[in-house]
N, C-alpha and C positions, 0 to 999 in steps of 0.2 A: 856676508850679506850686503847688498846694492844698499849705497848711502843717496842713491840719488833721489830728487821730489817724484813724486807722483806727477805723468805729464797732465795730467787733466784738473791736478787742483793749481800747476805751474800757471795755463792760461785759465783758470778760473772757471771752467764751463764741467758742465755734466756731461757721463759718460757716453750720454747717447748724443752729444753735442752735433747738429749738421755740419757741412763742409762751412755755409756763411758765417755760422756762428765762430768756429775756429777760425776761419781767418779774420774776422773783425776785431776778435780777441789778440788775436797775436800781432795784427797792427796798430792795435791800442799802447800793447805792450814795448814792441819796436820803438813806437815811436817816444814813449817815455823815457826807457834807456838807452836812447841811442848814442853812442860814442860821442857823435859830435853834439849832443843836447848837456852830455856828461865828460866833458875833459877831464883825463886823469882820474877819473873816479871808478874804482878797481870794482865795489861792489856793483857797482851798474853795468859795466863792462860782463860780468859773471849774469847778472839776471838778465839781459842782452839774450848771450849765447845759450843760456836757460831756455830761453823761449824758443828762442828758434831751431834748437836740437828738439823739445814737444810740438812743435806745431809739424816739422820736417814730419815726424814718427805719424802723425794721427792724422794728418792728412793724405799719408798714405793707404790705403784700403792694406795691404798684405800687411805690411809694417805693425798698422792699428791693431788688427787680428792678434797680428802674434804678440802684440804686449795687451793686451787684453787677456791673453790666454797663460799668460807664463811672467809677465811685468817685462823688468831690465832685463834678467837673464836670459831670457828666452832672445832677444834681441841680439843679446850679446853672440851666443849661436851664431849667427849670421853674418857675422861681420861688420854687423851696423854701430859705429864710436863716436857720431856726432860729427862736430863740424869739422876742420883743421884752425879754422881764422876766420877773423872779420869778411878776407875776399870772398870766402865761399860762401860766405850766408848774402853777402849781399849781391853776388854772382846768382846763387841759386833763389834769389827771390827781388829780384830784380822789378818785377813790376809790382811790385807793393812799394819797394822805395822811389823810384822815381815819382809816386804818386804824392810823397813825402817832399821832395828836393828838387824834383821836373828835372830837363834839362842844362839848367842855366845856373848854376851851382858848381862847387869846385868837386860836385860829385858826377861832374859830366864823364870825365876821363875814365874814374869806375865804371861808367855803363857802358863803354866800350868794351875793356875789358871783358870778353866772353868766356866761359867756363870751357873746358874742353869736352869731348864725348865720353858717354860710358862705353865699356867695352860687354861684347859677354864670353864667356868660354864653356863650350859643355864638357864636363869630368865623366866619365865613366868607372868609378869604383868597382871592386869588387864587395861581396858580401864582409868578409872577414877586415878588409880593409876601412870599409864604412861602421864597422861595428866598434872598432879598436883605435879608430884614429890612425894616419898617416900624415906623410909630408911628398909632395910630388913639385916635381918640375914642369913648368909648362911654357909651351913658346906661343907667344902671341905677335900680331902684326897690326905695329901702331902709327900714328903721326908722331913725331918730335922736331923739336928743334934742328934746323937745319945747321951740322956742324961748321960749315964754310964759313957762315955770313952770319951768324949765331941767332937767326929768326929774322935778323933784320930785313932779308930779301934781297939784300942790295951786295952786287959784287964786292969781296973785300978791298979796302981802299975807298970804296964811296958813301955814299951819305943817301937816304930820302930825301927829297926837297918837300915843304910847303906847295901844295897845293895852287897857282897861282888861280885859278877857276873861284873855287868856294871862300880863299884868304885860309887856310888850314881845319877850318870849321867842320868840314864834311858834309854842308847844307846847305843848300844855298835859298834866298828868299824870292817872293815874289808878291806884291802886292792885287788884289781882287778888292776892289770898292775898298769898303771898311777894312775885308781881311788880308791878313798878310798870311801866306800859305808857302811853309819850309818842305820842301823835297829835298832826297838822298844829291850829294854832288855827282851829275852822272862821269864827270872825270875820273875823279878820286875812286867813288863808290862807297863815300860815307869814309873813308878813311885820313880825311885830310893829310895826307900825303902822297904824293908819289916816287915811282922808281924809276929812275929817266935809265940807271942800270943796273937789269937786276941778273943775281946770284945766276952763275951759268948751273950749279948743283941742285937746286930747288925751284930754277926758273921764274922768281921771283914772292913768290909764296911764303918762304921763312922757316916751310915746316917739307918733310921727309920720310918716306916709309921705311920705319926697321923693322926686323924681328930682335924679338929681346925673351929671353928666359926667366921668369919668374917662377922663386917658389912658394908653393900655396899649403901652410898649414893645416890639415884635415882635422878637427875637434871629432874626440869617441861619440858616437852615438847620431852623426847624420844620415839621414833619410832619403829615400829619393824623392827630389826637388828639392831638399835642401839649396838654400842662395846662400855664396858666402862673397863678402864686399871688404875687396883689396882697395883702401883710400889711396886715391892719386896715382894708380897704376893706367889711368886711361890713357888717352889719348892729349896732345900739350893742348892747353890753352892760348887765345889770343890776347896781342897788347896787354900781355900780363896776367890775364885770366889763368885760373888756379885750372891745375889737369881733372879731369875727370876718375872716374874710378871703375876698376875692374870688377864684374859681376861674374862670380864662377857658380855656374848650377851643376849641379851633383845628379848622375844617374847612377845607380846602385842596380847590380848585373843580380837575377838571380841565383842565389843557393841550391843545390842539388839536393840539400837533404833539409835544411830551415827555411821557415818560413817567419816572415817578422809580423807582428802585431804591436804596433805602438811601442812599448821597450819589449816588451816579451816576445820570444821565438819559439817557436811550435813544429816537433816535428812526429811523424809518426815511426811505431816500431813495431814490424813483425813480430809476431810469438804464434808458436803451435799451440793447441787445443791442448797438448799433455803440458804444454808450460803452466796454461793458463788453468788449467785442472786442476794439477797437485801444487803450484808455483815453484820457482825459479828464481835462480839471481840472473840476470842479463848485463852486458856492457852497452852502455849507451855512449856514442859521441856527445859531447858540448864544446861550445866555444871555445872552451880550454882543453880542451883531452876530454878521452875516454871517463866515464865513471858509471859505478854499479849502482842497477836500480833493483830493488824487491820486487817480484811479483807475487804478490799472496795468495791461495788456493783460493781457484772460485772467482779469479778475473775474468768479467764480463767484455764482448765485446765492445769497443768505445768507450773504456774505462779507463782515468785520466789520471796523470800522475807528475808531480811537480821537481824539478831540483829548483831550488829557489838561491835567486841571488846570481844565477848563471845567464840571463838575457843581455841586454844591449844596456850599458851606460846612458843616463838622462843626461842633454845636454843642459838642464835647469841644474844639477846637482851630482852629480856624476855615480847617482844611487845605479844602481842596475836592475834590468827586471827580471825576471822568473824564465826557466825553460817550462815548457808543457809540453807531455808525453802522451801520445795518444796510443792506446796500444790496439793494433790491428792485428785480430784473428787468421789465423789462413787453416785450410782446411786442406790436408794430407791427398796425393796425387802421387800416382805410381806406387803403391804398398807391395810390399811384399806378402807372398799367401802366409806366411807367420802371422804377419801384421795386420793381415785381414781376420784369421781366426783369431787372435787376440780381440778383435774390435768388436767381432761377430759374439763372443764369447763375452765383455762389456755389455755388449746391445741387450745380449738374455737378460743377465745380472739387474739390469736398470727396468725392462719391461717386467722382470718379475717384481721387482721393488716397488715399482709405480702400480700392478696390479695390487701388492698387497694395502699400499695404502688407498686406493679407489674403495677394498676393500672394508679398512676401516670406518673409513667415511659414511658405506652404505650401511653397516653393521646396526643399526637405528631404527633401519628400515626407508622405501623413499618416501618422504611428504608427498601426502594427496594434495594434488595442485586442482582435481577434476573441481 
């Protein structure tokens, strides 16, 4: 069982909290334990990344949902485990803290630092594979580190210079009456450096398209749309920005014979009229093998029949849900003339049976209705 807080009593707000209200809450929060308000101080450090692992979750619309609907667990499904580090939270919410620190702070250099991209990849599963869990290989095409010049840009053996334009600031000023008004350095481009030579392998840039093979866990019992979120498999980040993360969404192919309904799979099974008359043992497939079902005399058409415990695995619990059996009548084509006078010879039997009880019924005599 999830030892983690509830995200919603973490920032202090009700469940039906708006977007304003969580984030005023969590910049309340921030700015209470923020690292540099708390040197060294480990508790604060932890209610920090508390916050902003609840606020990340509930200011998402999908996210919110599915912990609403299921808590941590259901989360956990997905792939969603919170932050890695301080870069990432402060990468990924970047303009709540500059509004905290501006940019004239020794947390200038952090705001540089850009997060890198997410990625997405679409899976295609099969039924049997999405039911039971799998492990697959997948190749994706990202940015990284340019190996030559190791991000730096600059051919190996040379250096970035300082900017002489902006002084390395990446801004330069300009006074209007009273105001003074900072634009991007158009040399630089906000980078406060330049590359007088850069990298003949990545042209100056730092970063490089690879394919890279990643493998991607399957957890039993994903869906289709299932999202599942590989941390830090994205694309690199800048000036030390933390990478981004891979988004793998799951499409699940259908089954020829199941059908799925939330963990329970459903499928139908022929039976003749003489099965479903006198009853029968039948073999039915399940997700495991073959297994015998009873048909008891006097099975009605769309008459429903359970193995239980044979469905798809909860990704909340790893319980499993029910098969259902639908049993479908079919009605005999091509007989043989035996098996017509047998039938023809039934038809009497039953017309005389139902005459005798018509019989009984009227034996009263009929009530005057006049």
């Amino acid at each position: 069982m999830s030892t983690k807080r509830d995200y919603y009593e973490i920032l202090n707000v009700t469940r039906n909290a708006t977007e304003d209200e969580l984030k005023a809450s969590y910049r309340k929060l921030a700015l209470k334990y923020h690292p540099d308000r708390n040197p060294g101080d480990k508790q604060a450090e932890e209610k920090f990344k508390e916050a902003a692992e609840a606020y990340e979750v509930l200011r998402d619309s999908e996210k919110r949902g599915i912990y609403d609907r299921f808590g941590h667990q259901g989360l956990e499904g997905t792939g969603f485990s919170g932050f890695g580090g301080f870069d990432d939270i402060f990468s990924s919410f970047s303009d709540i803290f500059e509004d905290f620190f501006g940019f004239g702070t020794r947390r200038r250099s952090r705001s540089r630092a850009q997060r890198g991209a997410d990625l997405r990849y679409d899976l295609s599963l099969t039924f049997m594979q999405a039911a039971f869990g799998t492990e697959a290989e997948i190749e994706i095409e990202k940015m990284e580190l340019c190996p030559e010049c190791n991000g730096s840009g600059s051919e190996p053996g040379t250096q970035p210079e300082t900017c002489s334009y902006c002084g390395g600031m990446g801004q330069v000023s300009r006074s209007q009456g009273f105001f003074t008004v900072r634009t991007t350095c158009p040399t630089c481009r906000g980078n406060g450096q330049t590359i007088p030579h850069p990298c003949a392998k990545c042209r100056g840039t730092g970063h490089v398209m690879v394919n890279k093979t990643v493998s991607v866990k399957i957890p039993a019992g994903v869906d289709n749309g299932s999202r599942l979120r590989l941390n830090s498999e994205g694309e690199t980040g800048t000036y030390g920005g933390p990478p981004g993360d891979l988004y793998v969404f799951i499409h699940v192919e259908p089954h020829e014979f199941f059908t799925r309904k939330d963990n329970d799979v459903i499928c139908r099974v022929p039976i003749s009229f003489i099965q479903a008359t006198l009853g029968d043992k039948i073999t039915v497939p399940t997700l495991n093998g073959n297994k015998n079902l009873e048909i008891p005399k006097g099975t009605q058409p769309g008459d429903i029949f359970y193995f239980h415990g044979e469905g798809i695995p909860s990704l909340r619990n790893g319980k499993r849900g029910d098969q259902i059996i639908q049993v479908d009548l079919r009605t005999p084509t091509n007989i043989s003339k035996k098996q017509e006078a047998l039938l023809r010879e039934f038809a009497d039997l039953e017309s005389k049976k139902l005459s005798t009880k018509l019989k009984n019924i009227l034996k009263g005599g009929v009530p005057d209705t006049a």
